[in-house]
C-alpha positions in Angstrom: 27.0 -5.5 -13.0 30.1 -5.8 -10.7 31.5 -2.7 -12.1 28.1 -0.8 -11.3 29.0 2.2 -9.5 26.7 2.1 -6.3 24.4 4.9 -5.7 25.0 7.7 -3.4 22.8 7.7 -0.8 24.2 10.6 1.0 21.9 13.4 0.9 22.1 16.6 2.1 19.0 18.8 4.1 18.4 22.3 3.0 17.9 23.2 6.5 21.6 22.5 6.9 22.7 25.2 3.6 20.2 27.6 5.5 22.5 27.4 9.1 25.8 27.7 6.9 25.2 30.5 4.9 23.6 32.3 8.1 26.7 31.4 10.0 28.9 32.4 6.9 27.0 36.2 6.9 27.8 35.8 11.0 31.4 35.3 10.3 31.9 37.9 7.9 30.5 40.4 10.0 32.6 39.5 12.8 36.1 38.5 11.2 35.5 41.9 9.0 36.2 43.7 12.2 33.2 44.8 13.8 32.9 42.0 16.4 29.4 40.7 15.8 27.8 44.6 16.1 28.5 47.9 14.6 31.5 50.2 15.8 30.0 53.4 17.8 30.8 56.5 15.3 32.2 59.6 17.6 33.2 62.7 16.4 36.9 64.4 16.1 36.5 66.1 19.2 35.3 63.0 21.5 38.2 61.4 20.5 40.2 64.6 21.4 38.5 64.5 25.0 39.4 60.6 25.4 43.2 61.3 24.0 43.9 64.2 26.6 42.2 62.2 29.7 44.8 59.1 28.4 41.5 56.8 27.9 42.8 55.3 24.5 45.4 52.8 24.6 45.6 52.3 20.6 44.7 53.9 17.1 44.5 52.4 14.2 43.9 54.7 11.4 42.9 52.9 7.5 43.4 54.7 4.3 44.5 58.3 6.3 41.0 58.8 6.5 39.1 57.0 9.1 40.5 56.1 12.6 38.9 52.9 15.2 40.0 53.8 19.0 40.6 51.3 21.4 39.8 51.8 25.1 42.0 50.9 28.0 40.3 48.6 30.9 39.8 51.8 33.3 37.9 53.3 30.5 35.6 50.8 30.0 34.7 50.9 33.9 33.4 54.5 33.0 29.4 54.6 32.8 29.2 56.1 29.7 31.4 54.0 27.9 29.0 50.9 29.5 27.5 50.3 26.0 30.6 49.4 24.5 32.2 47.2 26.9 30.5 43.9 25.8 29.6 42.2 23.1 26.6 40.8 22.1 27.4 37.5 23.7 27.5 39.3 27.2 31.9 38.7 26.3 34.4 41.9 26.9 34.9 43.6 23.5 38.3 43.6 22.9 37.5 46.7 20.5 37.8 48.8 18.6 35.4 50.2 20.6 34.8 53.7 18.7 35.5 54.8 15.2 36.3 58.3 13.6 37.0 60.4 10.8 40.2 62.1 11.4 40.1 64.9 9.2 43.7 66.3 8.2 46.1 63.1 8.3 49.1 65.6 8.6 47.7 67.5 11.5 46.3 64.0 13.1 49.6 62.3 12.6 51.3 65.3 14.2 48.8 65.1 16.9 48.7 61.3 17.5 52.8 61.4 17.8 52.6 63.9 20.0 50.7 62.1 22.4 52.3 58.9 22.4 55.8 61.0 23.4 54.0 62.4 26.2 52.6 58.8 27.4 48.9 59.4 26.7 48.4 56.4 24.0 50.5 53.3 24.0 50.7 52.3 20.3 49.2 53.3 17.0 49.4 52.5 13.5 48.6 53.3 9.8 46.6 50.5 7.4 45.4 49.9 4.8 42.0 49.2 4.4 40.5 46.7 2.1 36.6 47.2 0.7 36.0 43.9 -0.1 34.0 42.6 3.0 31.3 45.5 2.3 31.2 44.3 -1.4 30.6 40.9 0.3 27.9 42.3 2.0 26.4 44.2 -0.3 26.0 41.3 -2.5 25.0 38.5 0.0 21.6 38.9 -0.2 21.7 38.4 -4.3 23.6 35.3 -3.4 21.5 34.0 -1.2 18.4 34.1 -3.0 20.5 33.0 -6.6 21.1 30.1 -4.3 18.2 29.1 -3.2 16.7 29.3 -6.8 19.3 26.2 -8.1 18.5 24.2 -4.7 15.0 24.8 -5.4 15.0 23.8 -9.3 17.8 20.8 -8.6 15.2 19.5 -6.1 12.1 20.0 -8.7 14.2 18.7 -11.5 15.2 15.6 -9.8 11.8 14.5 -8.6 10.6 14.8 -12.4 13.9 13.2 -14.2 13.6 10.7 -12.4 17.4 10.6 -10.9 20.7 12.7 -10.8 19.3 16.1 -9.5 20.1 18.1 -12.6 18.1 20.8 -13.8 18.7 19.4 -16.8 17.5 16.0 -15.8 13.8 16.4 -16.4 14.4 14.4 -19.8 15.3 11.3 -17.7 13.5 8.1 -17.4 10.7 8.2 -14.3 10.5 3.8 -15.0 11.3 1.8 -11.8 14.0 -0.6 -12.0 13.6 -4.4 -10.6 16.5 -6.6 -10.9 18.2 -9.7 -9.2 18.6 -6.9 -6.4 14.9 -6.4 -5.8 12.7 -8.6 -4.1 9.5 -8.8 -6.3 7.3 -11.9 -4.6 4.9 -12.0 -7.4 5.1 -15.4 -9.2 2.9 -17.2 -11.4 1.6 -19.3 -8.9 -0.3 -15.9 -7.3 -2.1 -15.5 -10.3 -5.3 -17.7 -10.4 -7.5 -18.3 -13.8 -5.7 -16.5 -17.0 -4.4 -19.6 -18.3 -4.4 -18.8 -21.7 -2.5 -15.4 -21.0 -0.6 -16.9 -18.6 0.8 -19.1 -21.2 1.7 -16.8 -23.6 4.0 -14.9 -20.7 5.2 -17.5 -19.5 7.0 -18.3 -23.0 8.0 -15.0 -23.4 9.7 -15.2 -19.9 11.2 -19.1 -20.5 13.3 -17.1 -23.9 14.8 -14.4 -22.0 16.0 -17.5 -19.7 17.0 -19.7 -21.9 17.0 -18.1 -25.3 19.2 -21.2 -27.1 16.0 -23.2 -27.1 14.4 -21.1 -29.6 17.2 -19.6 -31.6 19.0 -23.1 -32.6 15.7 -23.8 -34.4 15.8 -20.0 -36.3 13.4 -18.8 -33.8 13.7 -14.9 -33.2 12.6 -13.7 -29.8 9.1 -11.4 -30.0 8.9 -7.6 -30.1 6.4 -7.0 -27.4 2.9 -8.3 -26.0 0.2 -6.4 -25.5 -2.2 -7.1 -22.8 -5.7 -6.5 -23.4 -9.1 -6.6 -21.4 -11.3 -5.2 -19.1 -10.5 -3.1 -16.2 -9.6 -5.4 -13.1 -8.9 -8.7 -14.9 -5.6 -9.0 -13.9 -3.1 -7.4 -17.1 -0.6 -5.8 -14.1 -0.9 -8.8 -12.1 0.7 -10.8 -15.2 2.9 -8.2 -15.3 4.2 -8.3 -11.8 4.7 -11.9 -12.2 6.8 -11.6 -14.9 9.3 -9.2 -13.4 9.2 -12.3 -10.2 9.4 -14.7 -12.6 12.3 -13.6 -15.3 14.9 -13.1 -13.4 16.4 -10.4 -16.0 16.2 -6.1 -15.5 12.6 -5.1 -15.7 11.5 -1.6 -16.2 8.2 -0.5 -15.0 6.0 2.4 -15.6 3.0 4.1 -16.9 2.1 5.8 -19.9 1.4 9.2 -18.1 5.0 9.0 -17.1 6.0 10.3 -20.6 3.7 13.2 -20.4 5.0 16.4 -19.6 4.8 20.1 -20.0 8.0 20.9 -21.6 8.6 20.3 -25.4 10.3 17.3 -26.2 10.4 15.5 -22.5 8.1 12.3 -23.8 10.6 11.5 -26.8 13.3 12.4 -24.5 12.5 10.2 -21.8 11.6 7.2 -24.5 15.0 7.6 -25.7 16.7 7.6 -22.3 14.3 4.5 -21.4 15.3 2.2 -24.2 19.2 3.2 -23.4 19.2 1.8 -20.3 17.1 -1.1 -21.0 19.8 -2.1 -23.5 22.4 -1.0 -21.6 20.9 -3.8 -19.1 19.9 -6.5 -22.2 18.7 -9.1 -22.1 15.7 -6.7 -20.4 11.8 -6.2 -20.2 9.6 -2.9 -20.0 6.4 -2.6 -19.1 4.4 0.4 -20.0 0.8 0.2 -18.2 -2.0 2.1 -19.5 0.0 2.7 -22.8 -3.3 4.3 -24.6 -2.1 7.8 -22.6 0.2 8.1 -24.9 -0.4 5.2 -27.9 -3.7 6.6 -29.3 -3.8 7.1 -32.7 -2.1 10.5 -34.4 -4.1 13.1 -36.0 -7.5 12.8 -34.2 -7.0 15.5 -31.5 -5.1 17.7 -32.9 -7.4 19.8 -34.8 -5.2 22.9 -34.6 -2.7 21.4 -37.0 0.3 22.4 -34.4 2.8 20.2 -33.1 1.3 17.5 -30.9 3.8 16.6 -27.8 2.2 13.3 -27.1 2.4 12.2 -31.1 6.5 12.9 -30.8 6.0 11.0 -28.2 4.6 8.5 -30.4 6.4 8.6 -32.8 9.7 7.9 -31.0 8.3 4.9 -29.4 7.5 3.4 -33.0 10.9 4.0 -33.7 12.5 2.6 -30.7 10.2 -0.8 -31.1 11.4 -1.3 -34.9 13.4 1.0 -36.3 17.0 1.2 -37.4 19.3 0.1 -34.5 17.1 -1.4 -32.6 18.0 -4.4 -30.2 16.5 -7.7 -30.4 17.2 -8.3 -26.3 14.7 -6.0 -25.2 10.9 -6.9 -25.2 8.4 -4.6 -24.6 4.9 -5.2 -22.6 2.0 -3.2 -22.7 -1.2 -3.4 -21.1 -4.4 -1.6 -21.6 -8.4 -1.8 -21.7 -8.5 0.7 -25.0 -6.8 -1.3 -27.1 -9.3 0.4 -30.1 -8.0 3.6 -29.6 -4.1 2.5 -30.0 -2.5 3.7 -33.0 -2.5 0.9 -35.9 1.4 1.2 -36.4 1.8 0.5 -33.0 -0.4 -2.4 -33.3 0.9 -4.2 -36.2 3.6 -7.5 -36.1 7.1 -6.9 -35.5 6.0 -4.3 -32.4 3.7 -5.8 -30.6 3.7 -9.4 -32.1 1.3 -10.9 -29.6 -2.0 -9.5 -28.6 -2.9 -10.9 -25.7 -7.1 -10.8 -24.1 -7.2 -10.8 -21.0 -10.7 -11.4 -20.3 -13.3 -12.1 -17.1 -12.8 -14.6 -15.7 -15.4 -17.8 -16.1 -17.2 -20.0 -13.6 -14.0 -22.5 -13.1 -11.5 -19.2 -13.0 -13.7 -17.5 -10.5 -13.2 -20.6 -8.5 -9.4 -20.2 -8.6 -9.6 -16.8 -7.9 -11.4 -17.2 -4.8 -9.4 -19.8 -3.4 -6.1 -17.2 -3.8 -7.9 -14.4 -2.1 -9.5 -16.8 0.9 -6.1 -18.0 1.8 -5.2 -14.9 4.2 -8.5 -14.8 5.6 -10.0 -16.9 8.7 -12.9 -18.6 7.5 -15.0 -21.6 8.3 -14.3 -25.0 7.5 -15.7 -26.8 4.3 -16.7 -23.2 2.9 -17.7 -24.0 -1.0 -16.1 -21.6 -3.5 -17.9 -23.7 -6.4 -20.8 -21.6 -4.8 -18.9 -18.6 -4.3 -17.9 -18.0 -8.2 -21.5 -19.2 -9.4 -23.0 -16.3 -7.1 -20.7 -13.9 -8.8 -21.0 -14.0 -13.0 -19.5 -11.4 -14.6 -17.2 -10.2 -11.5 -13.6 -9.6 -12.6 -10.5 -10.5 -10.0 -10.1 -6.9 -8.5 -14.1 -7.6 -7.9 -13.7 -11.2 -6.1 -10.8 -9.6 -4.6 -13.1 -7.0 -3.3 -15.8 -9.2 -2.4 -13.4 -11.1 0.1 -12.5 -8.1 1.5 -15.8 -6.9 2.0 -16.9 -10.1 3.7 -14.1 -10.2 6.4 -14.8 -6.5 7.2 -19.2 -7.7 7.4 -18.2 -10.9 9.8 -16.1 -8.2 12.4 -18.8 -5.8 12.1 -20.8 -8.7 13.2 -18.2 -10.1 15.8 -17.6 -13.2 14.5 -14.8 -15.4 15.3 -14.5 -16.3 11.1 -16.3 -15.5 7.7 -18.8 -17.8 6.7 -21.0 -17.9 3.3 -23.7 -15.5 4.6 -21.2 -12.9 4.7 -20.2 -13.7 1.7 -23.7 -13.3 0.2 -23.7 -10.0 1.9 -21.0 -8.8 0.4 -22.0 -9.2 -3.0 -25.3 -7.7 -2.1 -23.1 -4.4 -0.4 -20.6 -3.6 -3.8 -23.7 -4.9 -6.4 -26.7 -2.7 -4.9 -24.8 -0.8 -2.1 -25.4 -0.3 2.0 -28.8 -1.0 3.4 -30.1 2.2 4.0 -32.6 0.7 6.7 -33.4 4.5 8.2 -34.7 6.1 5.0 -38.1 7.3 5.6 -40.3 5.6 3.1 -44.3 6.4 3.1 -46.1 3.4 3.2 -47.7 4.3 0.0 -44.7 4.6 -1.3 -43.3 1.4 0.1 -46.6 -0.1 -1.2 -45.5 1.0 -4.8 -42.1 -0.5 -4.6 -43.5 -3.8 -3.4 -45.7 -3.8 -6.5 -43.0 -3.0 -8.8 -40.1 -5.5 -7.7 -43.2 -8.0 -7.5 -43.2 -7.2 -11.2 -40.1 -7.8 -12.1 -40.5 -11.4 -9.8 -43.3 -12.4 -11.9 -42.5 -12.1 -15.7 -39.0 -13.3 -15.0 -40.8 -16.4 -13.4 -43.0 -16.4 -16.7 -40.4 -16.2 -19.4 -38.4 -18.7 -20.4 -35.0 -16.7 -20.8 -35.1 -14.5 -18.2 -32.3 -14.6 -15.7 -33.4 -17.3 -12.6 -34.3 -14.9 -9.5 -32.2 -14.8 -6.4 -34.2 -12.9 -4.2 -36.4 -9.4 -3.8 -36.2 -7.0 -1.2 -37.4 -3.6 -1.2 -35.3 -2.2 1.5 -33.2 0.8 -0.1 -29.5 -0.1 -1.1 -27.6 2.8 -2.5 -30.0 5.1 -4.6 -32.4 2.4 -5.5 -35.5 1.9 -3.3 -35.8 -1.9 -4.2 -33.9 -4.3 -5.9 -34.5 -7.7 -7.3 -31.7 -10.2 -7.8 -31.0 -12.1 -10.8 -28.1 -14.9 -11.3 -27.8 -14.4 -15.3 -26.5 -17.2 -17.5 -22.8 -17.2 -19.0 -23.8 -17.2 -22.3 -21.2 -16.8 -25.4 -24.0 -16.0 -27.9 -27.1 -14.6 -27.5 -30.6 -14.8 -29.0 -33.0 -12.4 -30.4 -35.9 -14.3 -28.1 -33.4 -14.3 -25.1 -32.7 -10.6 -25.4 -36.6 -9.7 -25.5 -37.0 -12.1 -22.8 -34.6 -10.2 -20.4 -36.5 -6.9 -22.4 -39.4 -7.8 -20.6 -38.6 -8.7 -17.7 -36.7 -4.9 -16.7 -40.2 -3.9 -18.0 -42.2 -6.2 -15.2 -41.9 -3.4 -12.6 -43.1 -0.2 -14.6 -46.0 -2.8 -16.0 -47.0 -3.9 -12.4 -47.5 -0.5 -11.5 -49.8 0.0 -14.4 -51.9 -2.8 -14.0 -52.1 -2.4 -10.1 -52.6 1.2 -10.0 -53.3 2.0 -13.5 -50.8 5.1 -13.0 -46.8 5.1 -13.9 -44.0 6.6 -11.2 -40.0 7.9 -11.8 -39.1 4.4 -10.0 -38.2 2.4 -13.6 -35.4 4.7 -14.1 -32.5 2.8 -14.5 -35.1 0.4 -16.6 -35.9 2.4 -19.3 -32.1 2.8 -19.3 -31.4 -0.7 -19.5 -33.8 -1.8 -22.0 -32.9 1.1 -24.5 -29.2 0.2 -24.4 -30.4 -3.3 -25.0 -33.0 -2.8 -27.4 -30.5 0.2 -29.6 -27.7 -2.6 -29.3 -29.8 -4.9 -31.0 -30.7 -2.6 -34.0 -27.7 -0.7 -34.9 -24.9 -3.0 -33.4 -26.1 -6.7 -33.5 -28.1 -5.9 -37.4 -31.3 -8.8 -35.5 -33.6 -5.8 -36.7 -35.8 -7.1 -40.1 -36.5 -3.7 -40.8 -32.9 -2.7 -41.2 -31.9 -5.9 -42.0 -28.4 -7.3 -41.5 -26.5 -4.1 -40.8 -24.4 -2.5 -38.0 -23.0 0.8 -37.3 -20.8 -0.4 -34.7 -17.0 0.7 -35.3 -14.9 -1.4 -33.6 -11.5 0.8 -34.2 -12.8 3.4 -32.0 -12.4 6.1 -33.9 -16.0 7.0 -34.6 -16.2 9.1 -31.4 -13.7 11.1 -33.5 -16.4 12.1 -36.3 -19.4 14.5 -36.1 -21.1 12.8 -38.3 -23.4 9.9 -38.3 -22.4 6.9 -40.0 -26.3 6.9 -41.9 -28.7 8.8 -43.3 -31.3 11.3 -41.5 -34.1 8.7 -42.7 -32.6 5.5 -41.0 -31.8 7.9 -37.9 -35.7 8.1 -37.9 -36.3 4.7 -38.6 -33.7 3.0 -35.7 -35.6 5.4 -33.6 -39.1 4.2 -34.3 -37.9 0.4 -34.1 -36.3 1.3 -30.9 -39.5 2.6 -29.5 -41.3 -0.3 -31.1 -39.0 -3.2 -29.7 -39.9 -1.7 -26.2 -43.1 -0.7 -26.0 -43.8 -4.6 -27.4 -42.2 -5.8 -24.6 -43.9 -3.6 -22.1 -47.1 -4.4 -23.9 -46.2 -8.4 -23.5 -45.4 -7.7 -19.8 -48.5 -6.0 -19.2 -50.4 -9.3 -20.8 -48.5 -11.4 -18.5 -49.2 -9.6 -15.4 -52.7 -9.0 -15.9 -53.2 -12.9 -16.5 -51.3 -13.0 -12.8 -52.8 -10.2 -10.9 -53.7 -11.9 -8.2 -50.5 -13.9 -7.5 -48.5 -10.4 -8.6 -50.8 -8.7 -5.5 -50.3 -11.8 -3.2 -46.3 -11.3 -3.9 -46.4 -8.0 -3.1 -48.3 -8.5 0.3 -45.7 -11.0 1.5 -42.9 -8.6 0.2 -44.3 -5.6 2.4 -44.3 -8.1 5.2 -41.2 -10.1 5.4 -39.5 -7.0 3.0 -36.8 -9.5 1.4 -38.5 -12.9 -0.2 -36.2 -15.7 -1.8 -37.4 -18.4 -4.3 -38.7 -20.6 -2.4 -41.4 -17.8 -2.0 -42.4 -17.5 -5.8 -42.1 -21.3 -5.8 -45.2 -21.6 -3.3 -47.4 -18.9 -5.3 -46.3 -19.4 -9.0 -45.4 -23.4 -8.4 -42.2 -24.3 -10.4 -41.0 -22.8 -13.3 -42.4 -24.4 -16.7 -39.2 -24.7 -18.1 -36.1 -27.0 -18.0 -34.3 -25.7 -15.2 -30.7 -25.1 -15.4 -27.6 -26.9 -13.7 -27.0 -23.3 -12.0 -30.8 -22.8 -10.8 -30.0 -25.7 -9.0 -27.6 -24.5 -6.7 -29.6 -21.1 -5.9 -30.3 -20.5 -2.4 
């Protein structure tokens, strides 16, 4: 590292090779004799008339052909030699002043002797004359523009390789390098929850520190980890700890950064990757979002050509276990399609460690929150235990985005620091969206949205497994009209009865409307689309259909989006369909039955909502009583 040559800073503006080669063209038109402007072409006989009246006090005649006359200072006084007695810069021209083809040399020579005998012209001389200034000329326009075409393509091959500047550069590595050198803050200690992942990284990172623990035992030091999980979770975070945490080289980049135009670029910029990380071993890379360029070969390419990101591919395999390969340099990868990643890529001895990175749970979300309240001002004794049971299912960018969200909601309300309302209001704003408060809504209309969130209140209340209700408002968020909210349960397994429960419940609205008004509306939308990703989930994923029995179509490779062809027959297409239909309209049916058995209540609900517009449990408690099941540890806490 001492012996690193340091980089060259020293860079230099095109602006500044514009003002040279102008001043270079300015030059050669002045030192090539013509004094920044062209000599004034007279004819034989002018020249004649100036010799005679004694104007000229020197000739200088190039190649016996072509003669430039210099004027004395009296001439120059003369009015019509005015034009050339300056320059362009307003300076005297010190000449020549006039040029002229001089016919006969022997008769000019005879003449121009004669003269100076008889006193009329002080000097004159014979040259000659060399044509290379007007070939410069000629060709300084091609030079200029060849010119600028290499400063344009240096400056477009540079950004793309990466480094050097070289046209020829473009095969370079584009992955950021963070060494002793660079400041990376990231630690360990910033990331909250993932302790499982955590773990596994933070071995990985304790061998490239002190590698003798492992290898005095026979221990060999892993290929590569691959993070997996959801989007937001956290899989660059780990990585960003690791390159604060290591200590050693650490490359960084994605996998769209080997994906290029030109021909061979991706396996060339692989190759040039791996070269410096060994160069710089022990080492890590990190390759985020490696399914750009990991998916598996063969499924795109239905043409049968040459596939660029496959060579890509393929010289990744290679440089992760292949001949020659070096033990010092580990490779981690993280992405949220691990299914579509190629299975050589997958397998031991490349990526020997798989690790899920998944959402965080109840305990983690408390962690998280307590990282991302630190920088804000909040008030005192605020409980993030409440915080991360108001917010199941919400990944670290999301409580990231909900503290956010709540510090810009307590300064739009000018206060002094965030407090839990805010918070609750932020989760409301990024689950259902902005309060649209100004949308004209009929008060039929407005009558019909009260009926069908009171729907949705009123089964939930009634059934056993559905969610436990938050609160109802029918003031429009977003594109929805009216929302109710539910605080689900972490479960790890579900139930057939606790699916249909929840079934039934996103049918409570479009049933309320049916047994109010005895008519239907567009307003279960995103219902219907629920329950028939639920209800086609439990058929051809989950097999909990008795029909079909204990079968699923699900493919968890991935590669089924590849095939145009169903994994069944055309006769079980028709039968998931009709079980499909059948699983919802019973629970529509069943919600229907429970609503009519509570119309009034359902009617009462809906007044209150079309009064107050948002209504909160304690409100269902006073109508419906309490719910006539065991309630929950988490139902406690509910505001």
């Amino acid at each position: 590292m001492a012996n690193e040559k340091k980089p060259n800073n020293f860079k230099i503006s095109p602006w500044l090779i514009y003002v040279l080669v102008i001043a270079g063209f300015i030059a050669l038109n002045y030192f090539g004799g013509s004094g920044f402007q062209d000599t004034t072409k007279i004819s034989y006989s002018k020249f004649n008339e100036y010799l005679n009246k004694g104007q000229i006090e020197k000739v200088i005649i190039y190649n016996k052909t072509e003669g430039e006359a210099y004027l004395t200072k009296s001439a120059l006084e003369e009015k019509e030699n005015k034009k050339v007695a300056k320059d362009m810069m307003g300076n005297v021209n010190k000449g020549p002043h006039y040029s002229f083809d001089i016919g006969n040399d022997e008769v000019f020579q005879n003449k121009i002797e004669k003269a100076s005998d008889e006193g009329k012209i002080k000097s004159f001389e014979f040259k000659g004359k060399s044509n290379w200034s007007e070939l410069l000329i000629t060709l300084l326009p091609f030079i200029i523009i060849i010119g600028l075409w290499v400063l344009i393509m240096r400056r477009m091959s540079g950004g793309a390789g990466g480094g050097g500047g070289q046209i020829f550069n473009i095969g370079k590595s584009r992955a950021k390098l963070f060494d002793e050198k660079t400041e990376v803050k990231t630690t360990f200690k910033d990331v909250a929850g993932l302790e499982g992942a955590k773990e596994e990284i933070q071995e990985i990172v304790e061998f490239l520190k002190t590698p003798e623990k492992y290898t005095i035992l026979g221990g060999k030091i892993p290929k590569g980890a691959l993070l997996v999980g959801p989007p937001g979770t956290g899989k660059t975070l780990l990585a960003k700890a690791v390159a604060g945490e290591a200590k050693v080289p650490f490359f960084s980049l994605s996998g769209s950064d080997f994906v290029e135009m030109f021909v061979g670029v991706g396996a060339s910029r692989v190759r040039d990757l791996f070269k410096q990380a060994k160069d710089k071993a022990p080492s890590i890379i990190f390759i985020d979002e490696i399914d750009a360029v990991g998916r598996a070969r063969g499924k795109n390419n239905m043409s049968g050509g040459n596939d660029e990101r496959e060579n890509t591919l393929n010289q990744l395999l290679t440089e992760m276990d292949g001949f020659g390969t070096n033990t010092h340099v580990i490779v981690i990868a993280a992405t949220n399609r691990a299914d579509v990643l190629d299975k050589a890529l997958m397998r031991a001895g490349r990526f020997d460690r798989q690790i899920y990175v998944d959402l965080p749970d109840i305990r983690e979300r408390k962690e998280i929150f307590e990282v991302h309240l630190a920088p804000l001002k909040k008030v005192e004794g605020l409980d993030t235990e409440f915080l991360a049971k108001q917010t199941p299912g919400f990944s670290g960018a999301d409580i990231a985005n909900v503290c956010n969200e709540a510090a810009l909601i307590a300064a739009r309300n000018n206060k002094t620091a965030v407090d839990k309302q805010d918070f609750l209001d932020a989760v409301d704003r990024i689950v259902g969206g902005l309060e649209k408060k100004n949308k004209i809504v009929t008060p039929e209309e407005k009558h019909a949205i009260a009926v069908h969130e009171a729907g949705h209140a009123t089964v939930s209340w009634m059934l056993e497994h559905a969610a436990p209700l938050i609160k109802v408002t029918i003031v429009p968020r977003g594109q929805s009209l009216g929302a109710a909210w539910y605080l689900p349960e972490e479960r790890l397994i579900v139930r057939p009865e606790q699916m249909l429960d929840e079934m039934c419940a996103t049918m409570g609205g479009r049933a309320a409307e049916k047994v109010i008004f005895n008519k239907i509306s567009t307003g279960a939308l995103s219902d219907l689309e629920k329950v028939t990703k639920q209800a086609r989930a439990m058929v051809t994923i989950y097999g909990l259909n008795e029909k079909l029995g204990n079968i699923t179509y699900y493919d968890s490779t991935g590669q089924s989006e590849y095939s145009f062809s169903k994994p069944y027959s055309e006769d079980t297409a028709m039968t998931i369909d009709k079980e499909i239909s059948l699983l919802i309209e019973n629970e529509y049916q069943r919600a229907i039955k429970i609503l009519e058995d509570n119309k009034e209540k359902l009617e009462q609900l809906a007044a209150i909502l079309i009064e107050k517009e948002v209504i909160f449990k304690d409100d269902l408690e006073t109508i419906f009583g309490k719910r006539p099941f065991n309630i929950t540890a988490e139902e406690t806490d509910i505001v």
